[in-house]
DSSP file (Angstrom, degrees, kcal/mol; ACC not computed):
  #  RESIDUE AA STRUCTURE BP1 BP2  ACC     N-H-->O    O-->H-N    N-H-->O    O-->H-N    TCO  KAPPA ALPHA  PHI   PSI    X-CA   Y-CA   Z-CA
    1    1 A X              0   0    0      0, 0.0     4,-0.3     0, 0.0     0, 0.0   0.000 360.0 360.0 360.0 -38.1   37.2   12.7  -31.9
    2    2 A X    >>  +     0   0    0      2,-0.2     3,-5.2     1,-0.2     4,-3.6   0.994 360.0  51.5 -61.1 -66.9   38.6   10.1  -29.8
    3    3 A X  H 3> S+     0   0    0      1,-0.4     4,-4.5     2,-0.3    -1,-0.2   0.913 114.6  47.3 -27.4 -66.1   36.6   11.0  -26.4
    4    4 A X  H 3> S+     0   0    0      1,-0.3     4,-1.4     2,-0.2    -1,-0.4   0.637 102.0  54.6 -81.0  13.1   33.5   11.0  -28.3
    5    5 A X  H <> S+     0   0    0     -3,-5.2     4,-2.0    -4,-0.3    -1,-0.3   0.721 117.3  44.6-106.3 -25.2   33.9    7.8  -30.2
    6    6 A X  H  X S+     0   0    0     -4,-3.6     4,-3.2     2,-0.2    -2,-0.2   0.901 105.6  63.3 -77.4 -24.1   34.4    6.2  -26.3
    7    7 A X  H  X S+     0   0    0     -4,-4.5     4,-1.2    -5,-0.3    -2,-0.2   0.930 104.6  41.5  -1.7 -86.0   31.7    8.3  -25.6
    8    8 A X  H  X S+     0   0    0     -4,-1.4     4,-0.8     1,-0.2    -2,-0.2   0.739 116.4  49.7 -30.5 -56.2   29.9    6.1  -27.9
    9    9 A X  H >X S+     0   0    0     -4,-2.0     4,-1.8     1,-0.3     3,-0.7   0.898 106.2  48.6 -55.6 -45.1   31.3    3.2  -26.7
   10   10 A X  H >X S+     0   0    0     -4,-3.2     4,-3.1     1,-0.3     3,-0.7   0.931 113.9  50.0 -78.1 -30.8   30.8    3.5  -23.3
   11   11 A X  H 3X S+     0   0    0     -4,-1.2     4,-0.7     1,-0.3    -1,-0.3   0.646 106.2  60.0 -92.6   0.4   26.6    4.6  -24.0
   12   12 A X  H <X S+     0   0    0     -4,-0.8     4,-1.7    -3,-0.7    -1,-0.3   0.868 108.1  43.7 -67.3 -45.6   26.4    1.4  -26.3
   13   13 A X  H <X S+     0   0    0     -4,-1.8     4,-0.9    -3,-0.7    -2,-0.2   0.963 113.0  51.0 -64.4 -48.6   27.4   -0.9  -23.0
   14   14 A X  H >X S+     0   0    0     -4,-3.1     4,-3.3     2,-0.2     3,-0.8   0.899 107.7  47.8 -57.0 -44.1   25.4    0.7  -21.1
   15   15 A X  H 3X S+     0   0    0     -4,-0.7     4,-1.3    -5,-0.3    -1,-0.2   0.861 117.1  45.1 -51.5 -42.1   22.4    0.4  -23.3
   16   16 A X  H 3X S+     0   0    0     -4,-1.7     4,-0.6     2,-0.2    -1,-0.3   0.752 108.2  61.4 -75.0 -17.3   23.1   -3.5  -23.8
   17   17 A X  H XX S+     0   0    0     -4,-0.9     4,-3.2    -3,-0.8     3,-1.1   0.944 108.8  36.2 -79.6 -54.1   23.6   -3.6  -20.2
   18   18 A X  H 3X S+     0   0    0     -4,-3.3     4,-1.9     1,-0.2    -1,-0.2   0.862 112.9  59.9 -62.3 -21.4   20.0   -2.4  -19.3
   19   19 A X  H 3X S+     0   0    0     -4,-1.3     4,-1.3    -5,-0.3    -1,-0.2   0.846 109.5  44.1 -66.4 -22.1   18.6   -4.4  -22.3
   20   20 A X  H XX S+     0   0    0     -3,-1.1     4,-1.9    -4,-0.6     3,-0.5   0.983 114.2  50.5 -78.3 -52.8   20.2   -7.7  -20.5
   21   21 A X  H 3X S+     0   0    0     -4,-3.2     4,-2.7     1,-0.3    -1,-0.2   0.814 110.7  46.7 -58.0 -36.6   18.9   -6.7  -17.2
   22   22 A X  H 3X S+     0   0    0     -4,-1.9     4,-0.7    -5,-0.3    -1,-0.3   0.910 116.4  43.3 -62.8 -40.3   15.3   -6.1  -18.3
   23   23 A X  H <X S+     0   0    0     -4,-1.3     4,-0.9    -3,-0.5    -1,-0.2   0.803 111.9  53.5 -78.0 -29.0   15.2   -9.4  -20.3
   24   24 A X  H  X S+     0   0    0     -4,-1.9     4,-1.5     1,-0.2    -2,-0.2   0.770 116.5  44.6 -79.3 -24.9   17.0  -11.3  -17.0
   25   25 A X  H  X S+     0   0    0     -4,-2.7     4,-0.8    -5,-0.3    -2,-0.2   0.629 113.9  46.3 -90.5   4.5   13.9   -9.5  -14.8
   26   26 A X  H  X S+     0   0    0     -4,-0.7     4,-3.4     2,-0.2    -2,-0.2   0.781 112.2  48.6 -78.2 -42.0   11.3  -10.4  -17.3
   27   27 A X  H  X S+     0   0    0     -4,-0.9     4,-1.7    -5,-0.3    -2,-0.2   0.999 120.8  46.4 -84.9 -64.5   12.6  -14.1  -17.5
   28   28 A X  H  X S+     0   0    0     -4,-1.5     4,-2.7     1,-0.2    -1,-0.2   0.798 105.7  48.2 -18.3 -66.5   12.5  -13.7  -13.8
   29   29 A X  H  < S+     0   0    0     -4,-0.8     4,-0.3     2,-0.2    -1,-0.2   0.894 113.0  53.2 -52.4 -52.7    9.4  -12.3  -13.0
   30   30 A X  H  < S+     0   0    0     -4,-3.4     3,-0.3     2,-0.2    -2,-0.2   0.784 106.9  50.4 -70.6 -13.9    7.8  -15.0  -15.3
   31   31 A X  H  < S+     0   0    0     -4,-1.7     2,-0.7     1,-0.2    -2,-0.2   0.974 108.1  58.6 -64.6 -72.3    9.6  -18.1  -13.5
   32   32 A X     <        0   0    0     -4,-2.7    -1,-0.2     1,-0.4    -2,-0.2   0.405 360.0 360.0 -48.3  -1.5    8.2  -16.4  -10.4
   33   33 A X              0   0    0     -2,-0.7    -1,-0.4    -4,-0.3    -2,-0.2   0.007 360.0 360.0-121.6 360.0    4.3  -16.6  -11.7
């Protein structure tokens, strides 16, 4: 039970981590235009 509730965790960061990155290369992309 434990494993999978860090499991969780860990595919939660990761999911906020690629949502930040996308939104810091959009915000990017649009400086650059």
């Amino acid at each position: 039970m434990n494993a999978k509730f860090i499991g969780k965790k860990v595919n939660f960061v990761d999911y906020s981590l690629s949502e930040i990155g996308f939104i810091c290369n959009f915000a990017t992309n649009r400086k650059g235009l």
